[in-house]
N, C-alpha and C positions, 0 to 999 in steps of 0.2 A: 486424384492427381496431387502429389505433395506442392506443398506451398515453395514457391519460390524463396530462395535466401539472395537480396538485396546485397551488393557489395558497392560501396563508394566512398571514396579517401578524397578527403579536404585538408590541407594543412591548413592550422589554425597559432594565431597566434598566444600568450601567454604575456599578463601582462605581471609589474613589478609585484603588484599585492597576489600573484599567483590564482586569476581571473582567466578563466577562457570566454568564450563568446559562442554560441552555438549559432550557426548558421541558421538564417530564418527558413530556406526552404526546409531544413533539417525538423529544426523547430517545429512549423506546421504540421509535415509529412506526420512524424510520428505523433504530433498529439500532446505538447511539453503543455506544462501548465506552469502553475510558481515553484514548483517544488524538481528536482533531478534526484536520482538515484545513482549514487556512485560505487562501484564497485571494482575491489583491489583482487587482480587474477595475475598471476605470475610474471605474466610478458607486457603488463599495461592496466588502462583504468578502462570500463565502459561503465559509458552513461546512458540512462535510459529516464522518458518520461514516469514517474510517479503517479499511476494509476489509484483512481480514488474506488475505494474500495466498498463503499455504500450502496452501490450496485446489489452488492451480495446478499445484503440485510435490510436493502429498503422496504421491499415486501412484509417482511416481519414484523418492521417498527413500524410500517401505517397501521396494517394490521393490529398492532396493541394502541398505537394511538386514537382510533375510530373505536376501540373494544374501549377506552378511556374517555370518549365522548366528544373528542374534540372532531373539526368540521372547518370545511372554509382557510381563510385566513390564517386562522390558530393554528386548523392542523398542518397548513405551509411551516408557519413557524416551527411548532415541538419538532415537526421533520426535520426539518435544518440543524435544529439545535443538538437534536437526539444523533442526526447523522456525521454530526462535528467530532463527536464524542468516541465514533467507533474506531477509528485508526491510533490514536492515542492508550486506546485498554488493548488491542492486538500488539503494538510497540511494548505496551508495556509488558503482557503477557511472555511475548519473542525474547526480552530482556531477562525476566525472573526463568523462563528455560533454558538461555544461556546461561546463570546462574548456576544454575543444579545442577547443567552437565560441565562445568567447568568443575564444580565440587565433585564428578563422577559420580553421582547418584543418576541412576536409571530406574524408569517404571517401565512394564512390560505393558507393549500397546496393545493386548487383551484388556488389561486393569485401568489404561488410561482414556477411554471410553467408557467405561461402563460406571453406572452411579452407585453410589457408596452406599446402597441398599441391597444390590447383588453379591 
């Protein structure tokens, strides 16, 4: 069964420092945290909660953090800290590939996979 698509309009107000306000049931429903996602589409803006993305890679980095010895407490800690770290190196990542492709340089995605030993 395909997923239902939600449709619901709220007028909202705008205030002088160009501030909206998201509705709390809004707010909860979807999940917002501190962060919004704003995105410019032809006819308007949509905002959307900013999904943390440590989900992806948490596995991995307990994984090398327990391969590193840490345990308990600690390994809470390096987790946190290490999972602070991973949305900032993909930003910046997304940034230097808009880079290159603004410069029109392309890699072929056979070669941009494969390690520099092949």
């Amino acid at each position: 069964m395909a997923a239902e698509n939600r449709v619901e309009r709220k007028i909202i107000s705008i205030s002088s420092k160009r501030q909206v306000t998201i509705p709390q049931r809004y707010y909860e429903l979807l999940g917002f945290g501190r962060e919004a996602e704003c995105i410019l589409r032809d006819d308007g803006i949509f905002i959307r909660p900013v999904k943390e993305m440590q989900g992806e890679f948490a596995e991995q980095i307990l994984e090398e953090l327990i391969e590193e010895g840490y345990s308990g407490t600690e390994l809470l800690s390096k987790f946190r800290e290490k999972s602070k770290k991973i949305r900032p190196a993909v930003e910046s990542l997304i940034a230097e590939s808009d880079e290159i492709a603004a410069d029109g340089f392309c890699i072929p995605i056979d070669r941009l996979f494969s390690s520099e030993d092949d």
